[in-house]
N, C-alpha and C positions, 0 to 999 in steps of 0.2 A: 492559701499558701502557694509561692512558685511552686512549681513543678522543679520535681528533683530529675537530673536525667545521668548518665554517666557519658560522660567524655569518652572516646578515643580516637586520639591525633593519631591517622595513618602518614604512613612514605608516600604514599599514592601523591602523584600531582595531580591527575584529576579522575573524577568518579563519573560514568557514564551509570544514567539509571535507564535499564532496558535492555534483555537481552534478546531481541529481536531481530532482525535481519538490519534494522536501520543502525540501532545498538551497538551491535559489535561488529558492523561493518567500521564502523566510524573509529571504535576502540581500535582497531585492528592500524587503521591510517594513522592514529595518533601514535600506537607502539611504535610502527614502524619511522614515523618521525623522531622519536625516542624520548616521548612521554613515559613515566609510568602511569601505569592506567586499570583503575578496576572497575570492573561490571558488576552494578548491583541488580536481581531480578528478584520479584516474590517467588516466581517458580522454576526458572530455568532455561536453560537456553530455546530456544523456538518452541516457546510454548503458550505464545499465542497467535496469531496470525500468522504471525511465519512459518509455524509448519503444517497447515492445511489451506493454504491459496493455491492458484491456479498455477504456479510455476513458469511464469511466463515474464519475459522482458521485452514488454508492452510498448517500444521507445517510438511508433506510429500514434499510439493513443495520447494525445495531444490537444483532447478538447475538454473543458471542464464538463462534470455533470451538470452544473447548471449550463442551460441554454434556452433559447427561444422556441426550438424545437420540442426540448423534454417539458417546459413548463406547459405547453400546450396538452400536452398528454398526462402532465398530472394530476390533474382532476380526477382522471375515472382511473386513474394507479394506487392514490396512497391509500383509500380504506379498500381495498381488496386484497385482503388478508395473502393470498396467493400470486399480487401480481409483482411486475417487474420492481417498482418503487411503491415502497408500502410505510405504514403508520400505524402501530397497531392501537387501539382507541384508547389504553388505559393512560399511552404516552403522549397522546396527541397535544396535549393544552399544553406539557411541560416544552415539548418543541417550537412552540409557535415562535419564540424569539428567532430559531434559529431556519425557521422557515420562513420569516422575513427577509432575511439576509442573502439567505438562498435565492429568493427570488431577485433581490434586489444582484446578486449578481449573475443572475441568467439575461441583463439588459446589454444589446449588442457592442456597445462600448469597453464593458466588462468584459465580455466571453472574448473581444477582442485582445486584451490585456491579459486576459488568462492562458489563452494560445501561446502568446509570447514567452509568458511563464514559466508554461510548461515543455514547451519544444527548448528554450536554453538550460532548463536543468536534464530532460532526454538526451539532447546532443552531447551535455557534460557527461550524463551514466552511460553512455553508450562508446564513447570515448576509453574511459575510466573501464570500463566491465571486464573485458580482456586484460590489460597489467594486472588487475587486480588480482584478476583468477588467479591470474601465472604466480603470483606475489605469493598467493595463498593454497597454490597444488589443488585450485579448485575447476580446473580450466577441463577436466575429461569428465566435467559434470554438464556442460553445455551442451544445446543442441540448437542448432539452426535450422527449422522447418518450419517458418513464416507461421500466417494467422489466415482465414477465411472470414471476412464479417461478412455472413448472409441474411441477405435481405426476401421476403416472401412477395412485399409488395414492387412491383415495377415503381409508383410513385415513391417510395422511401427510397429507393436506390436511386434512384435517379436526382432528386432534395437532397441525398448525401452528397453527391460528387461535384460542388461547389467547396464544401468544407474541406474534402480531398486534396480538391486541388490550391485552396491556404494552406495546406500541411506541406504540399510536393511545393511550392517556393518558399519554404524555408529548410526543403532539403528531404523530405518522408518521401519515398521511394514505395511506387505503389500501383495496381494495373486493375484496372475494370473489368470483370468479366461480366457479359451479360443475355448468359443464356446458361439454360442446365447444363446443356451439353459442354461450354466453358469450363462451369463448377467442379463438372465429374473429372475431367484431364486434371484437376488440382486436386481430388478429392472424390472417389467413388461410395458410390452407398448413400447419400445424399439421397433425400426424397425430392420431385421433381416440381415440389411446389416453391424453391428456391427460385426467384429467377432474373435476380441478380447477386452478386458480391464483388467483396473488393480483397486482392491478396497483397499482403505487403510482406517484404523481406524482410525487411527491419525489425522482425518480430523473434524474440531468440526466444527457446524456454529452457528448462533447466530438469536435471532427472529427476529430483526427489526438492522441493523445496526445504523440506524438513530434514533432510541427508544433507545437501548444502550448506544452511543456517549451522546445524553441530558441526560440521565440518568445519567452519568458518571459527565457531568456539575454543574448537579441540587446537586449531593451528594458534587461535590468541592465548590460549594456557603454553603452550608448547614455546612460546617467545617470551616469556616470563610476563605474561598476563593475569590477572587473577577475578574469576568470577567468585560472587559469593549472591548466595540464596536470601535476602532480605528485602523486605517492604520497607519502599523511603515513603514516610509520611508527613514532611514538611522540609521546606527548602531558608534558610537564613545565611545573608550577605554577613561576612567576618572581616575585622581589620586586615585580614593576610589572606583571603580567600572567598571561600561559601564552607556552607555547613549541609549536613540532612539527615533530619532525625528519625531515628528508625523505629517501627513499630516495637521492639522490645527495648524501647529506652534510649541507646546508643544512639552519639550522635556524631557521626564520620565528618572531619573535615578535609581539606582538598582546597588547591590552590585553585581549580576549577571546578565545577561539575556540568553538567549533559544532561540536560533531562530529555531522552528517546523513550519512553513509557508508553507510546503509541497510546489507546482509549483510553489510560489514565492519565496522562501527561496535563490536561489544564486543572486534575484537581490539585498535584503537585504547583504549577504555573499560579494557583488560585492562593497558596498561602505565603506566595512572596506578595502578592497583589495586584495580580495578571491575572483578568478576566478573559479565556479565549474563547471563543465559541467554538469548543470541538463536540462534535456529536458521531454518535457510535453507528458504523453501516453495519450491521451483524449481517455475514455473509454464511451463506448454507451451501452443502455440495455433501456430495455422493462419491465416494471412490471404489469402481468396477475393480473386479480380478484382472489382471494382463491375460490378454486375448479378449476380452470382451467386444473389442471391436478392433479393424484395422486403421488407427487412427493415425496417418501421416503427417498432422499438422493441428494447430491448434483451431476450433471454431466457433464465431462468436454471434450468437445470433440477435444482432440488433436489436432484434423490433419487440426482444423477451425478453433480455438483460441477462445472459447467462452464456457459459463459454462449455466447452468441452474440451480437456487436455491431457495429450499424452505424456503418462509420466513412468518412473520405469518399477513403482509400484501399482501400477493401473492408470485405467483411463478415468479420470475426475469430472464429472457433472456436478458444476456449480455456479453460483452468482448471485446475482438479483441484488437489491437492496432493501433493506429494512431497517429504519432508525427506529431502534429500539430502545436504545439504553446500555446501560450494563447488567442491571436487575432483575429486569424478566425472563422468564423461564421461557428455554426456544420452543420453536414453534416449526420443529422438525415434518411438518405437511406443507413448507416451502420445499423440503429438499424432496420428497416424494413427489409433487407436482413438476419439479423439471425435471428430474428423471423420467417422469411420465410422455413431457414434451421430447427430450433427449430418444424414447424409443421410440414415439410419433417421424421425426426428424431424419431419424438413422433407423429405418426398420430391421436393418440386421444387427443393432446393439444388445446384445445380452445382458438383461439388467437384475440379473439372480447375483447373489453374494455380496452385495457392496456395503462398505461401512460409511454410516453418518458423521457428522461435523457441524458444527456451528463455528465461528470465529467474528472476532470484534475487529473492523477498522477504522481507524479513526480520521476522521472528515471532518474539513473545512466547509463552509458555504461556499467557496470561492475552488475547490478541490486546489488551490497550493499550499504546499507543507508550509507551515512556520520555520523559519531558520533565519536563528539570531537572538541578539541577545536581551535577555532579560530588562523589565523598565528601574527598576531598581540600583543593577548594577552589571557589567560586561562580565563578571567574573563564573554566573550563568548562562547557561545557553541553551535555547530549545530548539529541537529539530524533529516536528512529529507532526503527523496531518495527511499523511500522504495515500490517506484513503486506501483504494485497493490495487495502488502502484507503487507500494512499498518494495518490494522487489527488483522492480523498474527501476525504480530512483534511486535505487540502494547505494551505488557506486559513487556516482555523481557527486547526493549528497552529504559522502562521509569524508571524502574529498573536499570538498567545502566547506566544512564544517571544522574539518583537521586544520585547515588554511588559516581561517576565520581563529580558531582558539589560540594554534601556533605561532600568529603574527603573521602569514605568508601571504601573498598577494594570490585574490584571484581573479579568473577572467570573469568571473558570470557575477553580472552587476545583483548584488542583495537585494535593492530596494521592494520588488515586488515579493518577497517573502517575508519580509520584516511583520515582527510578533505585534508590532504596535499598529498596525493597518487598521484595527476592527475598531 
């Protein structure tokens, strides 16, 4: 027997599912274009990656994780339960597809093409970041204190700063240092086995990621936006729109809808008939009390995959990467090991009192977000992928995306983000 479900036909012109930083940024540009517009979440606003990442607007970081550089190193990474890039074993076979891919685009043609990618949607969020704040009374949540990538080995710093300097002609603003004694006038406290990095300006970060994301909420209800707390569990094209069935029955339709769901977004993609290869970076991190250390600037330390950032709830040790899934229970002796490294690094870091996290991001083989629309029909749109520069690309994106739905012309050519690439 059909499935019986109940209708209800909203005013809503379109429904963004996700209320995450990409989510209701995007809401936010379409109100202001003067959609009506509602945000569907299973749980609510920055309640999942968005409110425990690094807080950081990363618009230097511009190279895909794939590359020729990291595939060499992933060998002795992914089954090391503790290191930078991992696999945990019970998910290894179910990945393999998308570790194909991964590989296939860490070949230097690709990583070429993904640079480009990603530096015209950076230049778009970085552009966009500032209005936008202003737009949204979000702008005395900024801070501008660059980033540190430091490097242990002389040979890795030194194999970086070719890629550097593709980033600085297409505009990444950026200065070598390469000696301790450099590091510390950028940054004191450093242990002295650093002995190169690279600082870039271009690197903003934000007080509270998770104070931002609500903020950004509170100002979308407050323009006659409307969140509501439900799981979309299937997506169908209508004569006058799209549809999306919710986990208790209800089925919302919408002249548009958004699928921003970040780690779940390709199972939604999957029941229109969109196969995306997104897989889950489950990111760990540690957040210190304030005072824990005096941190002037964010630091990223290459050659471990993990960053330390000042935030104005503490200083945050986090990173790494783990495709895990969405299923497995964390494996919270990732975030204990870079804390461990973090007070190797920083020997005057105080690493008493700090609360754990896990968080899900969602990744492409290719690290470009999807954005665009659906194979079925334009009247979906997906915008999710954006790994662990969600934040970063936040701006840009929704910007784009508002364009894209609105009918508006924009400058930054789609084709390399299109959903139908894979």
């Amino acid at each position: 027997m059909a499935e019986q479900v109940s209708t209800e036909h909203t005013a809503q012109d379109i429904i963004v599912i996700g209320a995450g930083i990409i989510g209701i940024t995007t809401a936010i540009e379409l109100l202001h274009m003067g959609a009506k517009v509602t945000v569907l979440d299973r749980e609510g606003v920055a309640a999942g990656a968005s409110r425990g990442n690094a807080g950081a607007f990363a618009f230097s970081d511009a190279s895909p994780v794939a590359s020729p550089g990291i595939m060499k190193k992933a060998p002795k990474w992914l089954f090391d339960p503790l290191g930078p890039l991992s696999v945990p074993l019970p998910y290894a076979l179910k990945i393999a597809p998308w570790m194909y891919r991964f590989w296939r685009a860490s070949k230097p043609d690709q990583v070429r093409a993904g640079v480009a990618a990603l530096v015209a949607l950076m230049n778009a969020s970085r552009e966009r970041l500032v209005p936008f704040m202003e737009m949204t009374g979000t702008h005395n949540m900024l801070r501008q204190h660059g980033n540190l990538q430091l490097y242990e080995s002389r040979k890795a710093f030194e194999e970086s700063l070719p890629g550097w300097r593709e980033r600085a002609a297409r505009g990444v603003d950026f200065t070598a240092l390469a000696s301790p004694e450099e590091i510390a006038e950028h940054q004191p406290g450093i242990d002295r086995r650093f002995v190169g990095a690279i600082h870039t300006n271009d690197w903003y970060g934000i007080s509270d990621p998770k104070d931002y994301t609500v903020a950004l909420g509170a100002h979308f209800e407050s323009r006659g936006g409307t969140i509501r707390i439900a799981e979309a569990n299937a997506l169908e094209a209508t004569s006058g729109g799209a549809s999306v069935l919710l986990s208790d029955g209800t089925r919302l339709s919408a002249d548009r809808i958004i699928v921003a769901a970040g780690a779940w977004s390709h199972r939604l993609a999957r029941t229109i008939g969109d196969h995306i290869p997104l897989e889950t970076e489950r990111g760990y991190n540690t957040t210190l009390p304030v005072g824990a250390f005096d941190l002037r600037r964010q630091l990223s330390f290459e050659e471990h995959g993990f960053v330390i950032s000042p935030l104005s709830s503490g200083v945050r040790v986090g990173g790494a990467v783990e495709l895990g899934g969405l299923s497995l229970p964390p494996n919270y002796r990732r975030a204990d090991a870079l804390l461990k490294k973090a007070k190797s690094f920083l020997p005057g870091l105080k690493t008493e009192g700090g609360t754990q996290w896990m968080g899900f991001r969602p990744s492409l083989p290719d690290s470009i977000p999807v954005i665009g629309p659906a194979s079925r029909t334009d009247r979906i749109t997906y915008v999710f992928g954006h790994g662990h520069l969600g934040l970063t690309q936040s701006a840009g994106t929704a910007r784009i995306v508002a364009n894209l739905v609105m009918g508006r012309e924009n400058t930054v050519d789609l084709a390399p983000y299109r959903p139908q690439r894979f």
